[in-house]
N, C-alpha and C positions, 0 to 999 in steps of 0.2 A: 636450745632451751636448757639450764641449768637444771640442776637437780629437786630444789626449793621449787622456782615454777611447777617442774614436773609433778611433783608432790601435790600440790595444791591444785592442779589441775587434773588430776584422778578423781578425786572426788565428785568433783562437777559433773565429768562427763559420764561416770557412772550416776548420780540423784538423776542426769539427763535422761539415761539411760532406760531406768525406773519408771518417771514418770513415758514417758513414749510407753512403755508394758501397760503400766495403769489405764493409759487413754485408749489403746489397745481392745483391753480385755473388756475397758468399762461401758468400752461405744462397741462393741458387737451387740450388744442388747439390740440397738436398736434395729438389726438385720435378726436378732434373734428371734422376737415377740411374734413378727408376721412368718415366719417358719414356722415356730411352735404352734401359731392358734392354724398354722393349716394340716400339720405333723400329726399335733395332739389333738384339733377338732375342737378347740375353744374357743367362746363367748369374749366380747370386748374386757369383760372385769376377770376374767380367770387369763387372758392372755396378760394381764400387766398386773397378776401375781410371779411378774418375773423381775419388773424393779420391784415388789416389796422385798420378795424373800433378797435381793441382791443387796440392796443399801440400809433393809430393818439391821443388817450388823452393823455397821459404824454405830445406830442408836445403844445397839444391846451388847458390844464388844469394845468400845471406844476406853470407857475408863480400864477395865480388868486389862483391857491391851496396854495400856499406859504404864500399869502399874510394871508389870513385865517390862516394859520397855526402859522403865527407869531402873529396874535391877540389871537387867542384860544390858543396856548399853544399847546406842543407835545399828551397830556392824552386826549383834546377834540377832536384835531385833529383825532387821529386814533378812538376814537369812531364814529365822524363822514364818516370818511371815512369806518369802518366797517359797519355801519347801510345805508352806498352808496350801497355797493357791495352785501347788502342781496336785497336791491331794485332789481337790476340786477339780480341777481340768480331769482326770481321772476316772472322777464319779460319773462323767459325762458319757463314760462307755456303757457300762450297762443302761443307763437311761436310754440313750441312742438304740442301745439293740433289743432291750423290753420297750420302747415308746412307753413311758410311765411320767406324766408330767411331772407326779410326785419328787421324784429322783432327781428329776433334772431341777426342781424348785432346790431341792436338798444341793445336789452341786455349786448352783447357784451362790448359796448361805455361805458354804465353803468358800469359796472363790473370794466370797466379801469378807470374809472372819480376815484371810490373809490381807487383802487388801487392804482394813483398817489396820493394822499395825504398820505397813507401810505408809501408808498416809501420816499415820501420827506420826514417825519419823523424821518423815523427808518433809513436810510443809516446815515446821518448824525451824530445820536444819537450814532450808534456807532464807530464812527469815533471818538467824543470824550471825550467816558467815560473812555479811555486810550493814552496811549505814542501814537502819530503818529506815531513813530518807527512800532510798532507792530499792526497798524490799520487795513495792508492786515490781517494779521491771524486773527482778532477779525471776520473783515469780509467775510475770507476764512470757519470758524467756523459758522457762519448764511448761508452763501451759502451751505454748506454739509447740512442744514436742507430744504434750498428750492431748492434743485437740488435731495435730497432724496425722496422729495414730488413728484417731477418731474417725479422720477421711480416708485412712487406708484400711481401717479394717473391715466396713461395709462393703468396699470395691471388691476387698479377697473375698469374705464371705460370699459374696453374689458370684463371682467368677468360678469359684472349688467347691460351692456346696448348693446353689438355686442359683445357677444360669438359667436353666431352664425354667424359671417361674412359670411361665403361662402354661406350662404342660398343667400344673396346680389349678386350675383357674374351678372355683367354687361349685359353678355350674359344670364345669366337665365332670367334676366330681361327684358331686350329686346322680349324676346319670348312670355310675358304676354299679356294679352288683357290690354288695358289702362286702362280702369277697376279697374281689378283687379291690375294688379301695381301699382296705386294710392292707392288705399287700405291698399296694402303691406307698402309702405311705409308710410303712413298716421301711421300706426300700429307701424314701424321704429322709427318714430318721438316722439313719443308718450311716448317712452320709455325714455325719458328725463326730464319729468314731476316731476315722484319721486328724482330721484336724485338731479336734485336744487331745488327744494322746502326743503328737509333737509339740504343742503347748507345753504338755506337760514337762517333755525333755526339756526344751528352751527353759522354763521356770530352774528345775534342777540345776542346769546348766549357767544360767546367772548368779543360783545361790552361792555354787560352789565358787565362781568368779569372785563376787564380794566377799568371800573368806581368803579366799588369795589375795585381794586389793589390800591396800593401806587408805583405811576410810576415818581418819581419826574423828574424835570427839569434839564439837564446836564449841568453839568458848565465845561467850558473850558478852558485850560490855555491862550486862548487870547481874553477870550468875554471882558479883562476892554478895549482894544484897543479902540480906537475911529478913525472915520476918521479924515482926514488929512484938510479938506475941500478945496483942492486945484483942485478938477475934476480928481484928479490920484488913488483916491479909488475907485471908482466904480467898478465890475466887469468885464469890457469890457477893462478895464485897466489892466487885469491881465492874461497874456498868454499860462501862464499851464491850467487857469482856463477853458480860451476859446477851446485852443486847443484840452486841455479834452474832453470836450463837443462834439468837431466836430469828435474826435477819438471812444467816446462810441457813437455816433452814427453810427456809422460806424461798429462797432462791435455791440450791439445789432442786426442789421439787422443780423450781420453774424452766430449769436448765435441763434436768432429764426429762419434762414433759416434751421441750422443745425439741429436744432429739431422741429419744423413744420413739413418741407418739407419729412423726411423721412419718412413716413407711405407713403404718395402717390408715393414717388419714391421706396419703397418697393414693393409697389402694382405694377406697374410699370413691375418689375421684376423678380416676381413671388412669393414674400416672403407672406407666407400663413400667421403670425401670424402681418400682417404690420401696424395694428392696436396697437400693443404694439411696435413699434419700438423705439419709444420717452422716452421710458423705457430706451435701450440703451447707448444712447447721453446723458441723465442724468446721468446712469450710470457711464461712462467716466468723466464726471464732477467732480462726489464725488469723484471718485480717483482722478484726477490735485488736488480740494481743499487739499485732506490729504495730497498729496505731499507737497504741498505750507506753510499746516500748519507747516509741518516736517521740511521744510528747511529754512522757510525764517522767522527770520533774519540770521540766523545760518551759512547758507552755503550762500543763494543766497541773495543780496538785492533784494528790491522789482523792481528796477528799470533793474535789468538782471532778474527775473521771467518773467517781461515782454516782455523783448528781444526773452528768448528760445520761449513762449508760440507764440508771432508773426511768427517766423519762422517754427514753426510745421506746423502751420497754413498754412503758403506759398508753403510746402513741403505738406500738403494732400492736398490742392487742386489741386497742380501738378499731382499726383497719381492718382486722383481720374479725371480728365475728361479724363486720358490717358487709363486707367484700362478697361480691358476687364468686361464683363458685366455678363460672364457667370460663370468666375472663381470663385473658394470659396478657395482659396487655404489655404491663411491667414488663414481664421477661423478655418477651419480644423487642420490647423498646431498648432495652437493658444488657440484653444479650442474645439477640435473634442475631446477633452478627457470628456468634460461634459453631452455629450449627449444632449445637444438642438438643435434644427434643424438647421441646416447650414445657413447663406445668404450672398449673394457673397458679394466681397471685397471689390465693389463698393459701398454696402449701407454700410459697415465695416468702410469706408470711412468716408462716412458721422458720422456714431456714433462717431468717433476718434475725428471730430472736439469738442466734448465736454471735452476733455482731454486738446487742446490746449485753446480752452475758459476760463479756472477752474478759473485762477487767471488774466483775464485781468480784469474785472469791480473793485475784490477786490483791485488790484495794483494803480488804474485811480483815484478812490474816494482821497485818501488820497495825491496824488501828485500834485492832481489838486484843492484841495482846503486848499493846504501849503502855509501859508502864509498870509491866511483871518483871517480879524475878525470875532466874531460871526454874528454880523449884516449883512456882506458879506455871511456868509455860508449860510442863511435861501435862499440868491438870488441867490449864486452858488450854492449850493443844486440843487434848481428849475431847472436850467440852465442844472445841468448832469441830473435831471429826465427828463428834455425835449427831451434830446438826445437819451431816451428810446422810439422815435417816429421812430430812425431809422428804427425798430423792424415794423413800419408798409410800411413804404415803399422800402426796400430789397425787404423783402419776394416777396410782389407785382412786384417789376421788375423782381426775379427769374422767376414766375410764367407767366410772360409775353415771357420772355423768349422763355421758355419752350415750350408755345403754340407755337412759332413765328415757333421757330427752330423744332419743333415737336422731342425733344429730352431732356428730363431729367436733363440727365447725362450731357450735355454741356453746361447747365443752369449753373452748378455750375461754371464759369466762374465768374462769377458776385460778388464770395467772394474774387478773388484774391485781388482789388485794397483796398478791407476790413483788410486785416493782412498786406499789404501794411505799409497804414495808420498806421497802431498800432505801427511797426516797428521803424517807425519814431519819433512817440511820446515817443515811450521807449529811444530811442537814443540824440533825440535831445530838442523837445518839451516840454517836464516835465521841462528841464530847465531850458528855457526862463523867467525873470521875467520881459524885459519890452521888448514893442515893437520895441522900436530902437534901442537899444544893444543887437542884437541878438548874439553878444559873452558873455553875462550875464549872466551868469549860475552856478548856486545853487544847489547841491545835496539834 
């Protein structure tokens, strides 16, 4: 390999690199929530104050991150935002040794503040160090590394920190002298000490990596554009841009619901191992991305990927609040030849939405910021990170839900009007390029 390749392939493998931390760090929640609510002794709506406080930052840091990022440059940006996220990994110790759910919400926040500058970064970046034609599959290829991370971070979490779940089990607990249950769990908590504090070193230790890489600046076929200066450049002027925005928000919540919320509706249900369920739902992911990488542009445009994936999406959540609670039938049928313990077809459900999620985000980026200058993308960037705040308040209404209705399974109601949405933006929205001709439409 010559030197040029070499060059041009550091970059890569380091954004790879990135997104696998993000998927990482981002899908422990979902081994996180059912810990916590049994650690800290929380209610269905105070356990999934753990995606609000995690993802209200992309709503409430996205632009100020931006702005930063467009004076620092993409190379300083992600070191700062990686030496964000070890801060946070950090905060995770006193929380861990006070059990103060507080703290750990606080951590949390942190953890996300770094995260969205990295996000705003790296989604961008690779959007265009190639053809927009083929921007989902660049995309679809980083997502199989943080939706893989996704399936190995619940497996570590469960093996280094609650192998022993059932030692936990509600009723044993209840039966303790307060005591000694506080104890137990103080002991619970405690167990989260070593593991982000070498987070925390890994973080450090990538930062300093990306300052020693040669990560240049991407140049794009439309950074010489300039605005127009007539008030019709701006982003708000621009209706895929918007409507993106308002469509991934809409869909992150539906994609952290789906993998969140499955451990505690495993629990729920009797699934022994529901600490690893979020393994699952990623799992299903990395399959859609290979799919996605495999067909599109080939078979599918990206604009009919998006069509099918909405409509799966409409169809399991049909299935899944109608589905009997006790059946396993599917899995059995499906994969009773692997020998892993069953769980009904209702939480089967739920994992499946990771199959229909695989390729909306990668689809969204690229449609929704066709057509910007570079100077536009650093503020639509920002604009689709913001929409990663849906991610904190979904979840939060399933959860509310749930309590209200003291039912689960009829929570998931609340994804329907989510692939709704998407449907329409596959169809019609992507379109649009001004707000008044809404027959204006652009492939």
């Amino acid at each position: 390999m010559n030197k040029t390749n070499l060059s041009g392939l550091v970059p890569i493998l380091l954004i790879g690199g990135l997104f696998f931390m993000f998927g990482f760090i981002t899908w422990l929640n979902g081994s996180l929530i059912p810990f916590l609510q049994i650690a800290c002794e929380l209610n269905q709506v105070q356990a999934y104050l753990v995606t609000l406080a995690f993802y209200i930052t992309y709503a409430l840091t996205a632009l100020p991150m931006s702005a930063i990022l467009f004076r620092t440059g993409y190379k300083n940006g992600l070191i700062l935002g990686l030496f964000i996220m070890a801060v946070g990994s950090l905060i995770f110790i006193p929380a861990a040794l006070w059990r103060t759910y507080s703290i750990f919400l606080a951590a949390l926040f942190v953890l996300g503040t770094g995260l969205t500058i990295l996000q705003t970064a790296v989604n961008p970046y690779v959007v265009m160090i190639g053809p927009r034609e083929t921007a989902a599959v660049r995309i679809s290829i980083m997502g199989v590394l943080n939706k893989g991370a996704g399936v190995i971070a619940p497996l570590v979490f469960t093996a280094f920190v609650f192998s022993d779940v059932a030692q936990f089990d509600e009723a044993r607990l209840a039966l303790l002298e307060p005591a000694q249950r506080g104890l137990e769990l103080e002991a619970l908590s405690a167990r989260l000490i070593k593991p982000y504090l070498m987070l925390a070193g890994l973080l450090l230790a990538l930062a300093a990596y990306v300052w020693l890489s040669p990560l240049p600046e991407p140049a794009d076929e439309e950074q010489e554009k300039t605005d127009a200066g007539d008030g019709k450049s701006g982003i708000l002027h621009q209706p895929q841009l918007v409507l993106g925005a308002v469509t991934l928000f809409f869909y992150v919540g539906a994609e952290v619901i789906a993998g969140d919320t499955i451990g505690l509706f495993g629990k729920e249900t009797g699934v022994r191992n529901f600490s690893e369920l979020t393994s699952y739902t990623m799992g299903f992911m990395v399959i859609g991305y290979v799919l996605g990488i495999l067909a599109i542009p080939r078979w599918l445009s990206q604009q009919k990927a998006l069509t099918v994936s909405a409509t799966l999406g409409i169809c399991l959540v049909l299935l899944l609040v109608n589905a009997s609670a006790e059946s396993s039938v599917i899995w059995n049928t499906l994969f009773g030849h692997t020998g892993v313990s069953p769980i009904p077809d209702v939480v089967l459900y739920v994992a499946l939405f990771g199959l229909s999620n695989a390729m909306v985000w990668p689809v969204i980026w690229p449609l929704a910021l066709s057509g910007l200058n570079r100077k536009q993308i650093h503020t639509g960037s920002a604009l689709l990170i913001m929409a990663i705040g849906g991610g904190a308040v979904l979840p939060l209404i399933y959860g509310a839900m749930a309590e209200y209705l003291q039912d689960l399974q009829s929570a998931y109601w609340v994804m329907l009007p989510c692939y709704l949405l998407i449907l329409l933006y596959a169809v019609k929205g992507h379109k649009l390029k001004q707000w008044r001709d809404t027959g204006a439409a652009k492939n």
